[in-house]
N, C-alpha and C positions, 0 to 999 in steps of 0.2 A: 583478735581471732574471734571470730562466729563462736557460739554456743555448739551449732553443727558441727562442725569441724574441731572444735576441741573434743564434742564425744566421740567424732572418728579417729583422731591421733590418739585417746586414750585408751578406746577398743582396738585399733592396732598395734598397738605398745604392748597393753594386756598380751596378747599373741604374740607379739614378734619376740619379743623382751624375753622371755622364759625358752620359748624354744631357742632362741639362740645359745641364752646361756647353757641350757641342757645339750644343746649342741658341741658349744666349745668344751665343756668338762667330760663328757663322753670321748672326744677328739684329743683330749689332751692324757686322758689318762693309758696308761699301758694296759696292752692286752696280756695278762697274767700266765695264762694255759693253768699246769695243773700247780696246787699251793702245794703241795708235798712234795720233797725233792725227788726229784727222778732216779732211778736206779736202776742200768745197765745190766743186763743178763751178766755180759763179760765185760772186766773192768778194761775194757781197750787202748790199746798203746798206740794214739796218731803219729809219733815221732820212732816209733818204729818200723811202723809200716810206710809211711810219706819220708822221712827224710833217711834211715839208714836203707831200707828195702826198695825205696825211688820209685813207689808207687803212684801213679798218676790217683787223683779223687775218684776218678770216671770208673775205679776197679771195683770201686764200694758202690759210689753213688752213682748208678749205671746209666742214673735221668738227667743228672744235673745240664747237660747240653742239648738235651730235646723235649724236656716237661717244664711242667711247673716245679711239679714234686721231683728233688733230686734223687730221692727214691735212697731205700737203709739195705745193706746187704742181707741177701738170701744166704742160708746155710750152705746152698750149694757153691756159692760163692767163697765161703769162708775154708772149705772141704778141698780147695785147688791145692792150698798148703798145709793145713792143719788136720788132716785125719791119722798124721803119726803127730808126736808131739814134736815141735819146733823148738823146746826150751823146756824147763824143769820148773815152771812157777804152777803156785795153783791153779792162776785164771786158763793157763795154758790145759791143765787136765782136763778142769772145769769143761773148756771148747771141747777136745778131745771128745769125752765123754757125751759131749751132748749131739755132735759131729755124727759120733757113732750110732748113739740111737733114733738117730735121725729125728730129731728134735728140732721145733721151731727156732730158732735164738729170740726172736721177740726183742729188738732192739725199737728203742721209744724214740722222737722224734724229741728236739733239743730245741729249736724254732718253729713258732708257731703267729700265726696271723689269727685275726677274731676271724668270723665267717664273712665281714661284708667286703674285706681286703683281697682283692688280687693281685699275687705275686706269681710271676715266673719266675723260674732260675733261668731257661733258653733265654728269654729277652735278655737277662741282668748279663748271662755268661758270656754267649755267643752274639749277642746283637751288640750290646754294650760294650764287651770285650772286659768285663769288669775279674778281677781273681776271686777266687774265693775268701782270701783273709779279707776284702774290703766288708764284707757285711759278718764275715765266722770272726775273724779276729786271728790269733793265732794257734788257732786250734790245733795245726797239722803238727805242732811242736807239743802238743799236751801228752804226757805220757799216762792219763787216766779221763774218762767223759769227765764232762763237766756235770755236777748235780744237779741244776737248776736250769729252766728256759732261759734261754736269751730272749730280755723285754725289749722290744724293741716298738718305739711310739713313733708316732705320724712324723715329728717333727726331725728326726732321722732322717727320713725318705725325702721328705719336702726338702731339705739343710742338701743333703748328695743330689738331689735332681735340679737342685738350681745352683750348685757349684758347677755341676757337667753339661747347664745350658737342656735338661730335657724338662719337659711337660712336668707339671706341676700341677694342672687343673685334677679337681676331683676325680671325672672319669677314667684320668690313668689310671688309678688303682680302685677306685672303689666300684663295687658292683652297682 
């Protein structure tokens, strides 16, 4: 090898070599959201409301089949059955009471993408035909939120898009 050309493979290398590496460790690591556990206004009962009550997602999550954002129930939402009480528990009063004063509920999001990620739930729902447990798990059976994000890393996304034969390149998801 030339003199030239060995200092151009090693000025390349310089370059290439780091940014890759910083590439893959940024790419491989989870996107966290928030490090404190998350805390529910109301501790919510999905296997209440999904399997005893037979409520469709689409009552809460009124975006999930036309947004990205499946979007977190409005009060007034919650106000269809709970502005008497429905049951005799705290969390129950707790709604009640905040129902009545026409109070925010403030419900936090559970799943989160970093910013350069784009996901829809329309594409995953309605185009894919995908259910909700495939990426929640089995949430709708939980009888209190979950405390913590669901981490959910690249290599998730990549694993289901090439078990179901879709696109895999970069520009699917990333901005």
């Amino acid at each position: 090898m030339t003199d030239r050309r060995a200092r151009w493979v090693a000025s390349a290398l310089g370059v290439v070599v780091p940014f890759t590496i910083t590439a893959a460790v940024v790419a491989l690591l989870p996107y966290h959201g928030p490090t404190q556990p998350v805390h529910q206004p109301i501790a919510f009962n999905h296997r209440k409301h999904v399997e005893e009550a037979s409520l469709p997602c689409s009552t809460c999550h009124q975006y999930y089949e036309t947004e990205a954002f499946s979007g977190l129930p409005a009060a007034d939402v919650c106000a269809v059955c709970h502005l008497e009480p429905q049951g005799k528990s705290a969390e129950e009063r707790k709604l009640v009471g905040l129902l009545k004063a026409g109070a925010p509920l403030g419900w936090k999001p559970l799943f989160r993408q970093p910013p350069h990620v784009y996901y829809s739930h329309r594409r995953h729902v309605v185009v894919a035909k995908l259910d909700c447990p495939v990426c929640h798990g089995e949430i709708g059976k939980s009888t209190e939120p979950p405390s913590h994000v669901k981490r959910l890393v690249m290599q998730n996304c990549i694993d289901c898009h090439r078990r179901r034969g879709v696109s895999a390149e970069c520009t699917t998801c990333h901005r």
